[in-house]
C-alpha positions, 0 to 999 in steps of 0.5 A: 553628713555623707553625700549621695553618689550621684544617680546613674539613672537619667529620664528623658531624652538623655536616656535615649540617647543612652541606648543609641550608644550602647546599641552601636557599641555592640554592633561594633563589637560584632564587625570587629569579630566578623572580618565579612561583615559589611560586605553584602555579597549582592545580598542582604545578610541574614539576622544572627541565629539566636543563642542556643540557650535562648531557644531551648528557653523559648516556649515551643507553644508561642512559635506556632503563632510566628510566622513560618518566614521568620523561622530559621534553622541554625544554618539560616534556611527556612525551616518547613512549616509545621503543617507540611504534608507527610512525604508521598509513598509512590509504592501506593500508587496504583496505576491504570489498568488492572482487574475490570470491575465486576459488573463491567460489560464484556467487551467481546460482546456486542450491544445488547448482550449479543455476542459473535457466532451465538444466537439470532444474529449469529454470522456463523464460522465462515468468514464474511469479507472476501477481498476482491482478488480471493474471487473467481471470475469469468470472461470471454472475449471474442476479438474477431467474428468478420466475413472476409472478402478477397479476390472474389473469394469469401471467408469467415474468421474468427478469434477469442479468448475465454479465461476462468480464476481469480488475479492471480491464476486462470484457465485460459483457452485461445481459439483462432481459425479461417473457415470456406466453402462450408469447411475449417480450413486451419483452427488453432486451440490452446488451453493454457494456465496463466499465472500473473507475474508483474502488474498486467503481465501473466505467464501462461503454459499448457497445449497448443492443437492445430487442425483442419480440413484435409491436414494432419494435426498437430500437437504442441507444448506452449508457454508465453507471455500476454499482458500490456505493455508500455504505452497501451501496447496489448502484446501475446508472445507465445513459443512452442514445442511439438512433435518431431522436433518441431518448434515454433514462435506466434507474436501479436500486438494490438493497440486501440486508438480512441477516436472518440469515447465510442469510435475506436481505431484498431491496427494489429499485426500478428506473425509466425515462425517455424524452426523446420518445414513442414509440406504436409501442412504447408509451412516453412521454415523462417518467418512463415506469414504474418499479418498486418491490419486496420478495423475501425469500430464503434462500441454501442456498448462495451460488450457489442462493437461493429467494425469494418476493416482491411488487412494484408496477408502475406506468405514468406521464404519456403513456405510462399514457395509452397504456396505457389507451387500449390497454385496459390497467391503468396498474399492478398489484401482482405476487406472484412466486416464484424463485430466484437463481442465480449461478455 
């Protein structure tokens, strides 16, 4: 009778432990080909790709049910899931903008369907805003209206300034003279046009006319400066040119000291020069007279002020020689009273 081979076939746990050593002896194969593995890197090696035998095996309808992480390429990188939005074309992309829609409202139209330059409330071709500088305005100053009062003699003076235009350029007429005894004696009568060259600074040209009572005129062309200076000096700085070779120079300045909001102090100083004699008029050559006074006044309103004051006038070289000659004072202290009147 033959024996029987022995069967390789074992149950239980010896055919367990059967398995555990072949699995071993395969993963040691594996790192006997692979001199890296073992060595992690900081990272968990991926599992080895499958055969590709066993995939071109694989029914691809079972991997729709796998889940989308366990889906590797060859490389090892996650393959995209099989649902994944096609690749956006930015060509379709529309951006905002564009053609308005039919029945959208016309945005040069106002609410309601009203539009600009037509029907009831129509504002009409001419322009509605005018800024403050494109207006014309009108003013007149009357500086001086006084009764003056010196050595028992009475006069009357006077001095104003009117102007037309807008910020930039005005007609301006200066007016100033002494009347007595029921004549004008001198008067001075300039129209000038004024143009604004620096904040609160107009240039200013044009004529200048003096005449009165038994005095031959005379005739000159202006051109000066009037404006505000620093520290609230008003300042009228005017050079002349006249017939004959005459020339002559006039400076002004005034300044206003607030006592109160309506009681106002008010020193002026005015003077005059002239490049030639002139006896038929009494005038001199050099510094010919000036002027140097105090008013002090009280505003009611701003456009009607009193005022009481005292100047001294004073004659200078040829022409206080002229003076006297003619049997006159070369100066005299004047007490004057008036009112200032602007509108």
């Amino acid at each position: 009778m033959m024996q029987r081979e022995p069967s390789i076939l074992m149950h239980g746990p010896r055919q367990t432990l059967l398995a555990a050593a072949l699995a071993l002896g395969a993963m040691g194969a594996a790192f006997a080909q692979d001199p890296h593995a073992g060595h992690a890197h900081g990272q968990a090696q991926p599992a080895a790709p499958a055969a590709p035998a066993t995939m071109q095996g694989m029914d691809h309808s079972q991997m729709q049910g796998m889940d989308q992480q366990e889906i590797q390429t060859m490389d090892g990188a996650n393959a995209p899931p099989q649902d994944a939005a096609p690749p956006m074309d930015h060509g379709d992309m529309k951006m905002q903008g564009g053609s308005a829609p039919p029945d959208a409202r016309d945005p040069h139209a106002y609410s309601g369907g009203y539009q600009l330059g037509v029907g009831q409330y129509a504002l009409g071709d001419k322009r509605q805003l005018v800024m403050a500088d494109e207006h014309l305005f009108a003013s007149v100053l009357v500086d001086r209206l006084e009764w003056a009062h010196a050595d028992g003699n009475n006069a009357a003076a006077y001095e104003a300034q009117a102007w037309f235009g807008n910020s930039y350029d005005k007609l301006v007429v200066k007016a100033e003279g002494e009347a007595a005894h029921g004549k004008l004696h001198e008067a001075r009568t300039e129209l000038l046009w004024g143009h604004a060259v620096a904040s609160y600074w107009d240039t200013q040209l044009g004529l200048r006319n003096d005449t009165g009572s038994g005095r031959p005129g005379r005739n000159w062309l202006a051109f000066g400066v009037q404006g505000l200076a620093p520290y609230w000096f008003e300042v009228d700085a005017t050079a002349y040119v006249g017939t004959s070779g005459r020339t002559a120079l006039r400076l002004s300045a005034e300044y206003e000291l607030l006592l109160t909001q309506r009681l106002i102090l008010q020193p002026r100083i005015e003077a005059n020069l002239y490049g030639k004699n002139d006896p038929e008029v009494g005038i001199g050559s050099g510094l010919s007279n000036g002027t140097v006074g105090l008013r002090l006044r009280y505003e009611f309103s701003r456009q009607f002020a009193p005022y009481i004051g005292v100047e001294r006038y004073q004659t200078f070289g040829n022409t206080a020689d002229m003076v006297r000659t003619a049997g006159g004072k070369a100066g005299e202290t004047r007490f004057v009273a008036g009112v200032r009147v602007w509108f």
